[in-house]
FIZA-763871 format. One record per residue (C-alpha): residue number from 0; residue in three letters; x, y, z. Coordinates in steps of 0.5 Angstrom, whole numbers. Last residue first. Layout:
BEGIN
<NUM,ALA,<X,Y,Z>>;
...
This chain:
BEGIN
<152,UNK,<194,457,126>>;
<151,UNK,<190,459,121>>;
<150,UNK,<195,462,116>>;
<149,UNK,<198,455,114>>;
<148,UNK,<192,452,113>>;
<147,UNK,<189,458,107>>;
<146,UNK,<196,456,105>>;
<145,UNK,<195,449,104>>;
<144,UNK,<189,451,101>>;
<143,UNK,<192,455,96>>;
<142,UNK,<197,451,94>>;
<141,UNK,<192,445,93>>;
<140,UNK,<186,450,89>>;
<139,UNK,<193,451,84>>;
<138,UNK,<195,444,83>>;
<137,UNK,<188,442,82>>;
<136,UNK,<187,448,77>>;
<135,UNK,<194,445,74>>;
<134,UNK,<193,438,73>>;
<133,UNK,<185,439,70>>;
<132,UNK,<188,444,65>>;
<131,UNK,<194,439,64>>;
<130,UNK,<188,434,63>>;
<129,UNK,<184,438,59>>;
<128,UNK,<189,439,53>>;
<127,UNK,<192,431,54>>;
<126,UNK,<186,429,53>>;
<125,UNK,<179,428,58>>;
<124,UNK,<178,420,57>>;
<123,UNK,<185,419,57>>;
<122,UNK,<187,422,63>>;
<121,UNK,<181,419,67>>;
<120,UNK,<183,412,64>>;
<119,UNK,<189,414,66>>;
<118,UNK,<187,416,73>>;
<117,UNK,<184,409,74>>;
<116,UNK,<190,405,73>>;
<115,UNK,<194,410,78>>;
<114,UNK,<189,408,82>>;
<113,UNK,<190,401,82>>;
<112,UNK,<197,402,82>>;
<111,UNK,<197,406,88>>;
<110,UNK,<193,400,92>>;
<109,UNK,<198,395,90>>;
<108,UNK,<204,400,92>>;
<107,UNK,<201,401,99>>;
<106,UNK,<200,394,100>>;
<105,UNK,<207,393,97>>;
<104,UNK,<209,398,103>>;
<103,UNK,<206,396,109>>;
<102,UNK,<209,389,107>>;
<101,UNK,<215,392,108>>;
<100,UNK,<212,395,114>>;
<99,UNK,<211,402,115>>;
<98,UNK,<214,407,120>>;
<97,UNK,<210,410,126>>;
<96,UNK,<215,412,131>>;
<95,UNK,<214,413,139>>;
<94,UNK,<215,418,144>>;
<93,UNK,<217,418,151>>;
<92,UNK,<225,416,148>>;
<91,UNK,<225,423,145>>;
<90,UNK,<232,423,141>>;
<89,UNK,<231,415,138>>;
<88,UNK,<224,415,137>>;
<87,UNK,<222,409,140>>;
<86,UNK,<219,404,135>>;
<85,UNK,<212,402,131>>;
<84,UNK,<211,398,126>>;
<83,UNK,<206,399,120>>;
<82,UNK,<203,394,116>>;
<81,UNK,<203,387,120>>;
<80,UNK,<195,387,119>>;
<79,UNK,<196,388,128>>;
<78,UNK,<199,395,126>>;
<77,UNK,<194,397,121>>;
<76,UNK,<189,396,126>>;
<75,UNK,<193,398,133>>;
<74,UNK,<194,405,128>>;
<73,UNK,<187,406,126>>;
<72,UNK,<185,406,133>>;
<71,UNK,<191,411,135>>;
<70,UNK,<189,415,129>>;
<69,UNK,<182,416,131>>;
<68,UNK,<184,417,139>>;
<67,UNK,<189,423,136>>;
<66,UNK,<183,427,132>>;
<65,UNK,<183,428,127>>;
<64,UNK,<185,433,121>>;
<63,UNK,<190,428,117>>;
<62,UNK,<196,433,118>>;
<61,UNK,<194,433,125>>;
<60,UNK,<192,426,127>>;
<59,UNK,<200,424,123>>;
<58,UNK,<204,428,127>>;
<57,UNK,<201,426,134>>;
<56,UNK,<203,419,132>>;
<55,UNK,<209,421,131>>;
<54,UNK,<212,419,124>>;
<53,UNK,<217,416,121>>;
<52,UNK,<225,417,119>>;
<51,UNK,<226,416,112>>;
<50,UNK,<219,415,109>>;
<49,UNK,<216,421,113>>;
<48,UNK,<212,425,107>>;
<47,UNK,<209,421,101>>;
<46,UNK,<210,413,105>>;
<45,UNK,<207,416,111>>;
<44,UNK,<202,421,108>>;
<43,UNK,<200,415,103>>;
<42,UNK,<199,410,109>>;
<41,UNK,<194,415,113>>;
<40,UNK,<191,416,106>>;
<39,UNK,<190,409,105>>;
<38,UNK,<188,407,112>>;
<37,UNK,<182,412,111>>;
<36,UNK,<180,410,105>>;
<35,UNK,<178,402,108>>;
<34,UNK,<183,397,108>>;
<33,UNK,<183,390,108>>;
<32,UNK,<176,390,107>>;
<31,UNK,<175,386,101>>;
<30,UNK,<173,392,96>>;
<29,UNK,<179,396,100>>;
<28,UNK,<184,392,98>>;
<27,UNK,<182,391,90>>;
<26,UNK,<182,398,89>>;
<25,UNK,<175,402,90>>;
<24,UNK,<172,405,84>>;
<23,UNK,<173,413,83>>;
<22,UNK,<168,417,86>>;
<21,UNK,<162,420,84>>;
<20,UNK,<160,422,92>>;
<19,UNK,<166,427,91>>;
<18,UNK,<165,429,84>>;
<17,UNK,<159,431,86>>;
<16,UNK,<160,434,92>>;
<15,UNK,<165,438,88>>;
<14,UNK,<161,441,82>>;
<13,UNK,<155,443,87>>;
<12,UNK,<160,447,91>>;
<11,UNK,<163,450,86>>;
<10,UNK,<156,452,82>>;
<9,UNK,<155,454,88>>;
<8,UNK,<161,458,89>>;
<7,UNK,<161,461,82>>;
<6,UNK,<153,462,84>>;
<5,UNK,<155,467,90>>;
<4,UNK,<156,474,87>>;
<3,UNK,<149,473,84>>;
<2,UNK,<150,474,76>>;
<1,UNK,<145,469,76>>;
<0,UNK,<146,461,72>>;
């Protein structure tokens, strides 16, 4: 590799789209088309941060980074497979609530185990030092882009 300033970042770039485009398989779910990614990661935002009170629609589009459009279209979707619900908000009666389902939530259960299923592989092939290792860079880059949002707006 040169000593240009920017190979680090390459050699990162490089790194990261090929550990994207590599993957882990697909759960179960997903493989038959019950849900795609997407739904996952909408589902796993509403379990992981609005579990008690739901979410707002508009909520939900910005922390996911798209548009309102997109999450009103996955919206009408998980909530004609019975896994989300939507409600009136209790102080702002315009406004509507997004909360799973109990079927919304052995779902996103079923999925997780998958991937936890799939991590421990990882975990096991890595060992315990390069696993901590992993843990800790990930948790670093994950703070430091949640920061590098937070001063954008």
């Amino acid at each position: 590799m040169s000593n240009h300033p920017d190979s680090s970042a390459e050699a990162l770039l490089s790194a990261v789209r090929r550990f994207t485009r590599a993957s882990f398989s697909q759960s179960h779910s997903m493989e038959t088309g019950d849900l795609s990614r997407a739904d996952w990661h909408l589902m796993w935002l509403l379990h992981t941060q609005f579990e008690a009170n739901g979410a707002r629609p508009s909520e939900l589009a910005r922390l996911l980074r798209v548009t309102a459009g997109n999450v009103a279209q996955q919206l009408r979707s998980l909530e004609g497979k019975q896994l989300l619900t939507r409600t009136q908000d209790n102080v702002d009666r315009r406004a509507v609530m997004i909360t799973l389902t109990a079927l919304g939530k052995v779902k996103l259960e079923e999925v997780r185990r998958e991937y936890v299923s799939e991590f421990a592989r990882l975990t096991s092939h890595l060992g315990a030092e390069d696993s901590a290792q992993l843990i800790r860079l990930l948790a670093t880059v994950a703070a430091y882009l949640e920061q590098s949002e937070v001063s954008q707006c």
